[in-house]
C-alpha positions in Angstrom: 8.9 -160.0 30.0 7.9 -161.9 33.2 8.2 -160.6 37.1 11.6 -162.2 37.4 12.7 -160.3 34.1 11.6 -156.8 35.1 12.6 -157.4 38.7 15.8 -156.7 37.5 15.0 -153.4 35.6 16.2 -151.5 38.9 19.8 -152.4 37.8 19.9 -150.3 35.0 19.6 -147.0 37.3 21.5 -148.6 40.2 23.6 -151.9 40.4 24.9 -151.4 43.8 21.6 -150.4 45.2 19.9 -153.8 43.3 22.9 -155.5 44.9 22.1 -153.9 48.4 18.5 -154.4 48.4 19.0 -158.2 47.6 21.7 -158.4 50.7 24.7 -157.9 49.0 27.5 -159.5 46.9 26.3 -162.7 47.8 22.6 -162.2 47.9 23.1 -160.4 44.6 24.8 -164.1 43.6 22.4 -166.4 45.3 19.2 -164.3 43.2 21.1 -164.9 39.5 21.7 -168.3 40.4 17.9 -169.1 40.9 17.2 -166.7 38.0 20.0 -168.6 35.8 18.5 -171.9 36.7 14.9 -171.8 37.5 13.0 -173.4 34.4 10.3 -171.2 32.4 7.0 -173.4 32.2 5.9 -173.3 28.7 7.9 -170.5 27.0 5.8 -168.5 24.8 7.8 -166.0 22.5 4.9 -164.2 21.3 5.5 -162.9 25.1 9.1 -162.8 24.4 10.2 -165.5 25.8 12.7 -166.6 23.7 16.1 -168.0 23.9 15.3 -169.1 27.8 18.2 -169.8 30.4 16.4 -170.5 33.6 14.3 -167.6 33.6 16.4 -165.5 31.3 14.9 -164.6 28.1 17.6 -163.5 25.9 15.1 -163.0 22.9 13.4 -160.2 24.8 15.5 -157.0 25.9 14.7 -156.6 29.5 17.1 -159.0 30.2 20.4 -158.0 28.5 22.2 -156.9 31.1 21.6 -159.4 33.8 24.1 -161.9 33.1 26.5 -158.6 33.3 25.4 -158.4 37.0 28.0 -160.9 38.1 30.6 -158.8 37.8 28.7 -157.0 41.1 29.4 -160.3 42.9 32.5 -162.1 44.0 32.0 -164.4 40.8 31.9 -162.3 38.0 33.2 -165.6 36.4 29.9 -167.1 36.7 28.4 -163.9 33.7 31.3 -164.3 31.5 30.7 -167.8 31.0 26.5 -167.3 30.6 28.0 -164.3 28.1 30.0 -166.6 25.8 27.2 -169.1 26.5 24.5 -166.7 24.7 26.4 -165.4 22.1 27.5 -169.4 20.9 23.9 -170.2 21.4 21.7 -167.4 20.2 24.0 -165.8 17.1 24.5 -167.5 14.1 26.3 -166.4 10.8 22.9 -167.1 8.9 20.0 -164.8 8.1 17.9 -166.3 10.6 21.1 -165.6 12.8 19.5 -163.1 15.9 16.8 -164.8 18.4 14.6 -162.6 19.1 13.3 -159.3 17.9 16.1 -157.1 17.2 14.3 -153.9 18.2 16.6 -151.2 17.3 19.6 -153.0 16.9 19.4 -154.3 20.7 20.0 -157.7 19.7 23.2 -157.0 17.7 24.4 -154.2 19.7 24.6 -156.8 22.5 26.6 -158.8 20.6 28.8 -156.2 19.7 29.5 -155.6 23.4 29.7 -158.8 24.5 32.7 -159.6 21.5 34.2 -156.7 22.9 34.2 -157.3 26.4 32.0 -155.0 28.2 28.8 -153.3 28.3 26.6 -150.6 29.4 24.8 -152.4 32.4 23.7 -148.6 33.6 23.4 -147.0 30.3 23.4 -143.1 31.8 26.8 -143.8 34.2 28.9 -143.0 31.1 30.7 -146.5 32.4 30.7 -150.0 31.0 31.1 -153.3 32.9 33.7 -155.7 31.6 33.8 -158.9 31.1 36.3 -161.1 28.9 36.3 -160.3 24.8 35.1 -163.0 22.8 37.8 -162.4 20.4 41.6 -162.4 21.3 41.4 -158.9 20.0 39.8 -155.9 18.2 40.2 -152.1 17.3 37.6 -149.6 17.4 38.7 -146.2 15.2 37.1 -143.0 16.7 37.8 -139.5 15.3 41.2 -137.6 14.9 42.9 -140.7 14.5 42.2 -142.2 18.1 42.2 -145.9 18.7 41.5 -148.0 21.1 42.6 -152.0 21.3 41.3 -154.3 23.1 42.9 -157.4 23.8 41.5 -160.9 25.8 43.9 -161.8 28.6 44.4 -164.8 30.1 44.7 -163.3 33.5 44.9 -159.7 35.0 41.4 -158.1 35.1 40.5 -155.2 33.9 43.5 -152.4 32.8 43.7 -149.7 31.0 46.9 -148.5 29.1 48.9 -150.4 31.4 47.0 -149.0 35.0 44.3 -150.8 36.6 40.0 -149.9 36.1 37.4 -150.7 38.3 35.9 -153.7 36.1 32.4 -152.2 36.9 32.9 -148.6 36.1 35.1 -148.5 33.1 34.6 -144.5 31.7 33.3 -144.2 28.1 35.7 -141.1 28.1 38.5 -142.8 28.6 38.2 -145.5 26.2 37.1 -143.3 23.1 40.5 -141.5 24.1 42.0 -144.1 23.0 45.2 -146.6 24.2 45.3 -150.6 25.0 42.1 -152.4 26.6 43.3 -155.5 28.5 40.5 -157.9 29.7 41.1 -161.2 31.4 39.5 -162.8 34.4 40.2 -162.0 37.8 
């Protein structure tokens, strides 16, 4: 990964902090939009630099959950679009299908997450970010018969059997109990 990459690591222990440090909502907005757009001089994916977007390296894990880091921002809109982006661009049906090393099942699990709708920007919160399913709908079976659905809607944000969730602090607890997942844009 790069300096612009692993400038971003603090995210993964504390989003709002990152978002403070970097002045805020907006500041937070302004710093993915340079990141997003500013180009990578000769890529070299022996470095894992792979996949590029700007200076985003989706072919290297570092950078996973920084398109996720909208949803800290007053255009979360701006990551669900880059989300769909990556997954119609670097995922394929084919063998060759994952760009990128696929280190422990990174790759796919990010996939995974990003069908689904959220994802585990801070992995140790116990929370996911959402964003919008790429599907219009899926069912994930836990034990003693809980399920939880999760449907794409058109509008509404973020709810949970009916009631409203923070979209960036969704608790794993309360989705493996189970119940209807609703994600849309804001």
């Amino acid at each position: 990964a790069n300096a612009w990459q692993y400038t971003a690591t603090p995210a993964l222990h504390d989003p709002l902090g990152f978002r403070d440090v970097l002045g805020g909502p907006k500041g937070l907005e302004d710093w993915l939009d340079t990141f997003f757009s500013l180009p990578m001089p000769n890529p070299d994916k022996h470095l894992g630099q792979e996949a590029m977007i700007g200076q985003y390296a989706h072919g290297n894990e570092p950078s996973h959950h920084i398109a996720w880091l909208y949803a800290y921002t007053a255009a979360p809109e701006k990551g669900e679009r880059l989300i769909e982006r990556i997954a119609r661009e670097f995922y394929t049906d084919r063998p060759d299908g994952i760009i990128g090393n696929d280190d422990c099942g990174q790759m796919s699990a990010w996939l995974v997450f990003a069908t689904l709708g959220f994802y585990p920007v801070q992995p140790a919160s116990g929370t996911y970010v959402a964003g919008v399913p790429l599907v219009p709908s899926a069912r994930i079976h836990f034990a003693a018969g809980r399920t939880l659905l999760i449907e794409r809607a058109s509008t509404g944000g973020a709810t949970l059997n009916g009631k409203p969730v923070l979209r960036t602090a969704i608790p794993h607890a309360a989705l493996i109990a189970g119940g209807t997942l609703r994600l849309g844009p804001d």
